[in-house]
N, C-alpha and C positions, 0 to 999 in steps of 0.2 A: 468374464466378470471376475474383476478378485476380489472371492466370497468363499466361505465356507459352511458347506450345508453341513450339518450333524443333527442325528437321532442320537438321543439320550433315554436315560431309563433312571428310576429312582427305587433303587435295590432297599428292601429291608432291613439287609444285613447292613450294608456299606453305604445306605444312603446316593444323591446322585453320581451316576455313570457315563461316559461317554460307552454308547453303543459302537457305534459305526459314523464316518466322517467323509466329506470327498474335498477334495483341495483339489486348483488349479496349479501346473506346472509352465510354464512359459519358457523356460529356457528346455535344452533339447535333456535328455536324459544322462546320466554318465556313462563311458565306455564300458565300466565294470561292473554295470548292472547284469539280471540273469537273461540269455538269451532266450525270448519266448517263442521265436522261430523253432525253437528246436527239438527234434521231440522229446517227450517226456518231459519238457522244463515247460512249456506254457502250452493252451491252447488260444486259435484265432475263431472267432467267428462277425460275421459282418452284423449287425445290428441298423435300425433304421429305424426312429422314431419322430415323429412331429414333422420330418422332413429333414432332419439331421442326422446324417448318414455318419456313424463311427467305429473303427476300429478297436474291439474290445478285446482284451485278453487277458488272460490268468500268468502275471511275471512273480519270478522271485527278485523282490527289492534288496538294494543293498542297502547297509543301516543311513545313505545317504540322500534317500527316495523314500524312506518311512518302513526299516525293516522293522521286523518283528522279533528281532532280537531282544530280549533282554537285559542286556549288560549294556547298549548304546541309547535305546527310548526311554526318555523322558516320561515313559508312563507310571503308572500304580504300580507297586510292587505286586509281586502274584496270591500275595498273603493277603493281600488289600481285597483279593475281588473272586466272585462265587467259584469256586471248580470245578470243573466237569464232572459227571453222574451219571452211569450207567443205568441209573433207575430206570429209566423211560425204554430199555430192552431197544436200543438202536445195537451197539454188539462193542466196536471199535470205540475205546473212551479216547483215545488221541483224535478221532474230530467230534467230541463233543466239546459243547457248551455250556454256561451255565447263565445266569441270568446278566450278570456282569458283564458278559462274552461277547461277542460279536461271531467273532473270526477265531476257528481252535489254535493254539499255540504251533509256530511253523505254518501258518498258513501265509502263501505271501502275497495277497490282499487281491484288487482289481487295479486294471490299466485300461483307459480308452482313450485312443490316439485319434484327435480331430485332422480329417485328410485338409481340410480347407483351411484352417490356420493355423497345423503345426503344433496346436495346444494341446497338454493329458492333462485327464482327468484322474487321479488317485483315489482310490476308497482305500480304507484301513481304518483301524481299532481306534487307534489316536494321531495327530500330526506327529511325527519325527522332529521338527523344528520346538527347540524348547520352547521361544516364546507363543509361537502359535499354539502350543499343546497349554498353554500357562493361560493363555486368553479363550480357547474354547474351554477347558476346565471352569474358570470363572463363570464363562455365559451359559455353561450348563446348569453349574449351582443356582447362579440368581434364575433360570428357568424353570427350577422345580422347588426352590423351596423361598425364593426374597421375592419376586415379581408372580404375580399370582393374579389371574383376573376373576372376575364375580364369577362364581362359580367351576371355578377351576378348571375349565374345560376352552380352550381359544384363544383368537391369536393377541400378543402385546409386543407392544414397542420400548426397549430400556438400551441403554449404553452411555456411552461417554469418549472423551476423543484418545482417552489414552488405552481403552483398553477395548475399541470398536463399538457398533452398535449392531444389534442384536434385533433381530424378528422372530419370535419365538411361538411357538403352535402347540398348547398341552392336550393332550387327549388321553385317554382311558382304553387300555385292553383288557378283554375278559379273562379273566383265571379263574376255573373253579377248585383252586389250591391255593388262592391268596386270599389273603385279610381284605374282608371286603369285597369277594368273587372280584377283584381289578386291580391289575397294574398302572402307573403312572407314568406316562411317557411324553415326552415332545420333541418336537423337530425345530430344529435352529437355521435362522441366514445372521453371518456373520460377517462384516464387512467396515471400512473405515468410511465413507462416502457415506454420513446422514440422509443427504439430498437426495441420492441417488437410491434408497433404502426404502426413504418413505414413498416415492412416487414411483418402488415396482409394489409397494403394497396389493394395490386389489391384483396385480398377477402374481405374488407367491400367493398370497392365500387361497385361490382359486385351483394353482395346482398342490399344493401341498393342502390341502382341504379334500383334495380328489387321491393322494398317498394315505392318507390317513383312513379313510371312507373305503379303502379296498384293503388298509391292514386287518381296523377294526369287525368287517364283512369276514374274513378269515377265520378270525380268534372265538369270533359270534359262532359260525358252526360248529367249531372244534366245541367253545365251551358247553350249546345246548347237546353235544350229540354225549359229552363223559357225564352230563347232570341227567341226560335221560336213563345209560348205565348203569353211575355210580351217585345216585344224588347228594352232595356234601353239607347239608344243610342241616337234618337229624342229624347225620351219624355226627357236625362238629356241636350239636346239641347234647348229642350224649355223652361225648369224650370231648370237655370244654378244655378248651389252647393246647391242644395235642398234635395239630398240623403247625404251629409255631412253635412247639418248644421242638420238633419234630425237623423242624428247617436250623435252628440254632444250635442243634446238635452237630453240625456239619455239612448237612446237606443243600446242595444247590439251590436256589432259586431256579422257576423252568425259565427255558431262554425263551427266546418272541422265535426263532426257526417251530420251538415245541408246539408255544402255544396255537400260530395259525397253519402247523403243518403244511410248511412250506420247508422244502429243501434248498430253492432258488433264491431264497428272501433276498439276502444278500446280494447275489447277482443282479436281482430284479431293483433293489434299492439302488446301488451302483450307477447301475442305465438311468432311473430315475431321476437322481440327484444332478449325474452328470449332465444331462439335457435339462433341468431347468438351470446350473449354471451357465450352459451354453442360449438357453432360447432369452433368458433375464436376461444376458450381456448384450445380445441384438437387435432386442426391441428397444430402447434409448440411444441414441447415439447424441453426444456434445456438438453445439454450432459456435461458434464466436459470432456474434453479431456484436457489430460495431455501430451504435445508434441506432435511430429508429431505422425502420425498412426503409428501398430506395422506393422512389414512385413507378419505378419499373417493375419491382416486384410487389406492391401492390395491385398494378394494373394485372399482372400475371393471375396472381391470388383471384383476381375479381373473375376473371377470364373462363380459369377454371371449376370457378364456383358456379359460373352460368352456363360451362358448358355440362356440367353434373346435372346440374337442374333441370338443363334442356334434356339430357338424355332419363333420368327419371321420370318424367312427363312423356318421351316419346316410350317408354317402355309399360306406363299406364293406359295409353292408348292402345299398345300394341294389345295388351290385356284386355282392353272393352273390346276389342274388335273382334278378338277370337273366340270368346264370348258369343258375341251377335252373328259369330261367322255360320252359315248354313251347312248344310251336313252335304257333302259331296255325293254324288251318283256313284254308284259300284265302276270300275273302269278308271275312274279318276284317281287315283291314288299314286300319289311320286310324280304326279304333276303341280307342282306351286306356282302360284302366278308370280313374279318379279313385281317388285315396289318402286315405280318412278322417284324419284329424290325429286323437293319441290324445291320451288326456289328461293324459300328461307335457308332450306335443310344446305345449299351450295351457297348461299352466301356465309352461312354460319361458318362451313368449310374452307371459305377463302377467307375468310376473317381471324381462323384459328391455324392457318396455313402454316407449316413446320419446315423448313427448306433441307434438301433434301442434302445428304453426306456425301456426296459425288461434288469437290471441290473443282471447277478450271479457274476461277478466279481465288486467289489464293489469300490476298489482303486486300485493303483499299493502296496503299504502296505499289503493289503488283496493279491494279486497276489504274492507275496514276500511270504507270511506264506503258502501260500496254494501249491508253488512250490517247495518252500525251498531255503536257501541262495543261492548254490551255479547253482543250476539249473538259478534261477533268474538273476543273474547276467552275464552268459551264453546269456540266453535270450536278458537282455536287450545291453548288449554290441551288439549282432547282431543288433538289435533293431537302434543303434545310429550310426553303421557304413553304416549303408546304405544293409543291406544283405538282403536276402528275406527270411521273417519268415513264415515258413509253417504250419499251426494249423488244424488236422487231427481230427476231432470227430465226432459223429453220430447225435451231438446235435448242430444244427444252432445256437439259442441261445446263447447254450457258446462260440463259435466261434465270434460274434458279440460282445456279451459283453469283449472277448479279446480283441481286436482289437479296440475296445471303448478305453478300458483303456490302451492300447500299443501304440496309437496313439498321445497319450500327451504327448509322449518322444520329439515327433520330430516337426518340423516348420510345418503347416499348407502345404508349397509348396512342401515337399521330400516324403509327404504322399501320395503312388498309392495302393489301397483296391479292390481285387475283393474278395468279402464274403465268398462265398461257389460257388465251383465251383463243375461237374464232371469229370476235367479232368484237367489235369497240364499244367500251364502255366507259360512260360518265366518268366526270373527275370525281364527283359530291360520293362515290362508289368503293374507288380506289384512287392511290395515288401512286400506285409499283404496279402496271399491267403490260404482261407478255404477250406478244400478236405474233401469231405467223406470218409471212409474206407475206400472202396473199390480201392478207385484209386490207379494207381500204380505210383509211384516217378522216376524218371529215375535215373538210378546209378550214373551218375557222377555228380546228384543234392545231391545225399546223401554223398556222400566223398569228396563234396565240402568243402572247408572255408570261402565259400559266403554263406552257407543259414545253418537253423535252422530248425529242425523240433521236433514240441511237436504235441506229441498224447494223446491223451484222450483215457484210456483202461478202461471196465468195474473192478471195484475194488473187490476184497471179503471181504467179509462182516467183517471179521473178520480185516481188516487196516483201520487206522485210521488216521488223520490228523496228522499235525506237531504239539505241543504245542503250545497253546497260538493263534490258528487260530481262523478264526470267523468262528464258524461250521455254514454250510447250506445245508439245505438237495439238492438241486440240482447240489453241490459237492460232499458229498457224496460218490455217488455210482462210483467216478472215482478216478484215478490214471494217474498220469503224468508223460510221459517221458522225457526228452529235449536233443537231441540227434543232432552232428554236426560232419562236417568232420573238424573243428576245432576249437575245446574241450579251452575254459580261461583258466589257470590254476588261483588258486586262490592267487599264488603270485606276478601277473601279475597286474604291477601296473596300465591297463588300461586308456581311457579317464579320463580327471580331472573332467568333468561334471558325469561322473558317479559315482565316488567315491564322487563329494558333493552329489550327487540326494540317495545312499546307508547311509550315516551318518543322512540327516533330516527322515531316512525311518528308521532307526534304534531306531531315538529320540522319545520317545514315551513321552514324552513332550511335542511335537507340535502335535497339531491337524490334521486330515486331509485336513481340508480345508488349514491348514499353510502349509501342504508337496505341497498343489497344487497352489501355491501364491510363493513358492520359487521355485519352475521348472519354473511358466513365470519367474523368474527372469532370473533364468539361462539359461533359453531360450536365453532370450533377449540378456542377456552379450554374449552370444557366437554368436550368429547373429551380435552384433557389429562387433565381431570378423573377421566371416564372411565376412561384409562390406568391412571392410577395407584392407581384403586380397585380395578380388575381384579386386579393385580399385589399388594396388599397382600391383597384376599379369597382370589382361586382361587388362585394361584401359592403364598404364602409362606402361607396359612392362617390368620390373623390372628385373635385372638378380636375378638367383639364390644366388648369394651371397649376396645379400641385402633381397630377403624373408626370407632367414634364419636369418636374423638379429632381421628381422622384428616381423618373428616368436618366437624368442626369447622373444624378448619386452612384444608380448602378450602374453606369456608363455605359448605356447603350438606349441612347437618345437617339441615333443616326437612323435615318429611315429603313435598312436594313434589320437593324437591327429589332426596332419594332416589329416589324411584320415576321420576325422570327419567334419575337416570343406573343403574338398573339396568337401565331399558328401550335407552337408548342403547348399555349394554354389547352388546346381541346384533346391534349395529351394526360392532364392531371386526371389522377385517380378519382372513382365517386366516391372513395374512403374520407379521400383531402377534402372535397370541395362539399358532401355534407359534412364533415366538421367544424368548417370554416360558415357553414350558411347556418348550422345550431349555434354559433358561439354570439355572444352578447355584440353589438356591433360596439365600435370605439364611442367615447361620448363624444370626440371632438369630431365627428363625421355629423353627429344630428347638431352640432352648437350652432348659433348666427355666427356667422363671420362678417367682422367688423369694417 
């Protein structure tokens, strides 16, 4: 995410502060940075939080990475901001801090290198980058002293497009050395994406709600354990503004390390900051949707909603059962009974059926060479009028991978798949079912004009493909029948979607993926079709001699082509077809007609 988290501080002396900041880096680092491979110049250690595994390290920056030099940062001059104080009996005043402070002077900040997308994460005092140091300076002041919510304590929302927008978090730390036993602080997200700002809303405040609740838990014991000590309440009773004229003498403000004795603050804030930039970038991701949803993906949508549903119901049950379950005999134990699956529980299964990633049929092109024209076309006409294609072989596999690719013919909703079965089943069931050999067909399935049956026979060796097919040995060893009780002829000017879907299959021209980019097209266009036949039949009640009109208009009058889109209608989603049955009907569907 490109955001900038910063902790701020609102100093006495100096008024607001940038504490501490993380910025993302996306490009790789420069060569001339300090190697933290090495010893004495950094340490590594592996870190894992939330399930974001990152490499964190202590580097010395070059003033091109956000050094800490002096004479290149665009920060405060050092006259500007509290300095270090040995008051507090730490020993070493070169790493102390004062309340201005973050990081002691020459400290060269945090590094954590994201292994999975190459991205660091930078902590430091302030950005390196003038205008980024120009823009959190800004968001920090209107954070502590212009944007102020009721009660001065929570989170607000302020910006504008020229100088970012801002998510801003004020809270209170205890001091019992300041005006008011409390310091004034907050935490900032800085970012140009308004959008993208306000809808992580309840997730930064959630976690930065949860940074703040473990700073202030910190500062809480340090303060009550120096008040139980040293209580500051008389003694500033007896000696009135002697700890402020006491602080403007020169003396430090304590730093936030003092107040919740933490030595790690900093490191610990680092990690912190770093993973909620990284976890806020992940949870949103941008779609293009172009118009509304197709009715394939709403039938998906629906699909999944009922298979949720099914399965929090089957897990509500599971719960009453085990509940009412009796209490086992001693000796029983590590023995479970097995759950037979009923026969809702496999039809839901073959209804929600996934085809499996083991490809022998390759495209519907590769299907077309390997069956040959006229078989094909056979095929797919049953295929689009709704019949039930029956796929007979010894090999699952090829049966799967049929039905993979015969399945792109049709709408996501006219699609009903049982795989491989051993025994025959209804058309009103399915309309894609795989048999083994063995099974026997019923007669008046095979001299029907509703259904389709291709077998797979062992081939001799000696036959060979059609020309021009993409040989594969797990084709091969077969031979194909494609056999109907009514036979296309080939002069039969069939469906218009079929004759375009056979011309882009013939065009060896287009690519595969283009044969599979013009079927959704024409998916699509004949689903509009669809649409609006639905709507003028069932909805407004149309007679017969205005569908025919109608169907003229959309050009597909032809008797194929009817029975394609009546079949296709029991494809439309229930999203479509109650919205279409809530809407007011047309007035000229109730008027006399004259």
């Amino acid at each position: 995410m490109n955001a900038i988290v910063a902790l701020c501080h609102f100093c006495e002396l100096h008024g607001p502060r940038t504490l501490f900041c993380t910025e993302v880096l996306h490009a790789p680092l420069p060569q001339g940075a300090g190697n933290g491979d090495s010893p004495g110049q950094g340490e590594q250690a592996e870190e894992e939080e939330g399930g974001i595994q990152m490499s964190s390290r202590i580097r010395a920056h070059s003033p091109a990475e956000g050094a800490s030099a002096e004479s290149s940062s665009p920060g405060p001059k050092k006259s500007d901001m509290c300095e270090a104080s040995d008051s507090q009996g730490v020993g070493d005043v070169s790493f102390l801090t004062g309340g201005c402070r973050s990081l002691a002077a020459g400290h060269p900040g945090y590094i954590s290198h994201d292994k999975e997308t190459s991205i660091k994460y930078v902590s430091h005092q302030h950005p390196n980058h003038p205008q980024l140091f120009s823009i959190v300076r800004q968001a920090c002041v209107r954070s502590l002293s212009c944007e102020v919510c009721p009660g001065r304590e929570g989170p607000i929302f302020f910006g504008d497009e020229q100088h970012g927008f801002v998510f801003s978090h004020t809270f209170f730390i205890k001091d019992s050395l300041a005006r008011g036993f409390q310091r004034w602080y907050s935490i900032i997200a800085i970012m140009m994406d308004r959008i993208y700002l306000i809808n992580s809303w309840p997730f930064l405040l959630g976690k930065i709600r949860g940074i703040i609740d473990e700073l202030q838990g910190k500062a809480l014991k340090v303060f009550e354990a120096e008040q139980f000590g040293c209580p500051q309440r008389a003694q500033r009773m007896n000696t009135a503004f002697t700890p402020f004229l006491h602080q403007r003498n020169g003396n430090a403000a304590r730093s936030l390390t003092s107040l919740t004795s933490d030595d790690n603050l900093w490191a610990c804030l680092h990690t912190s900051f770093a993973w909620l930039l990284k976890a806020c970038g992940s949870r949103l991701t941008e779609k293009l949707l172009e118009g509304a949803p197709t009715e394939d993906t709403l039938v998906q949508m629906e699909k999944l909603a009922d298979l949720e549903e099914e399965s929090e119901s089957w897990d509500n049950s599971e719960a009453e059962e085990e509940e009412k379950a009796p209490v086992l005999p001693e000796g029983a134990g590590g023995r479970e009974l097995a759950k037979c699956p009923t026969e809702s529980s496999l039809l839901s299964d073959c209804a929600n059926w996934q085809p499996r990633k083991l490809s022998v049929f390759k495209s519907l092109r590769h299907m077309r060479q390997v069956l040959g024209a006229p078989s094909f076309r056979m095929l797919a006409w049953h295929v689009l009028m709704g019949n039930q294609v029956i796929w007979k072989s010894r090999d699952a596999d090829l049966v799967h991978s049929a039905f993979e690719v015969l399945r792109t013919m049709l709408p996501v909703g006219c699609v009903r798949i049982i795989p491989y079965s051993n025994q025959y089943e209804e058309a009103y069931r399915c309309n894609f079912l795989g048999l083994s050999p063995h099974v026997q067909i019923p007669s008046h399935v095979l001299s029907s004009e509703f259904a389709v049956v291709v077998e797979a026979h062992t081939a001799p060796r000696s036959s060979l493909h059609p020309a021009g097919c993409e040989d594969d040995q797990s084709l091969s060893k077969y031979e194909f029948v494609v056999t109907s009780g009514s036979p296309v002829a080939a002069d039969r000017v069939g469906p218009t979607i079929l004759n375009k879907m056979e011309a882009a299959l013939t065009n060896q021209n287009l690519s595969v993926g283009v044969v599979d980019q013009c079927l959704v097209c024409l998916k699509e266009e004949w689903m509009n079709k669809v649409k609006v036949l639905f709507k003028f039949t069932k909805v407004d009640s149309r007679p017969k001699e205005d569908t025919q009109k109608l169907l003229s208009i959309l050009g597909a009058s032809e008797e194929d082509n009817v029975k394609l889109l009546k079949f296709w209608m029991t494809g439309l989603s229930k999203t479509y077809k109650s919205h279409l049955m809530s809407t007011v009907r047309s007035p000229t569907a109730s008027e006399p007609r004259n």
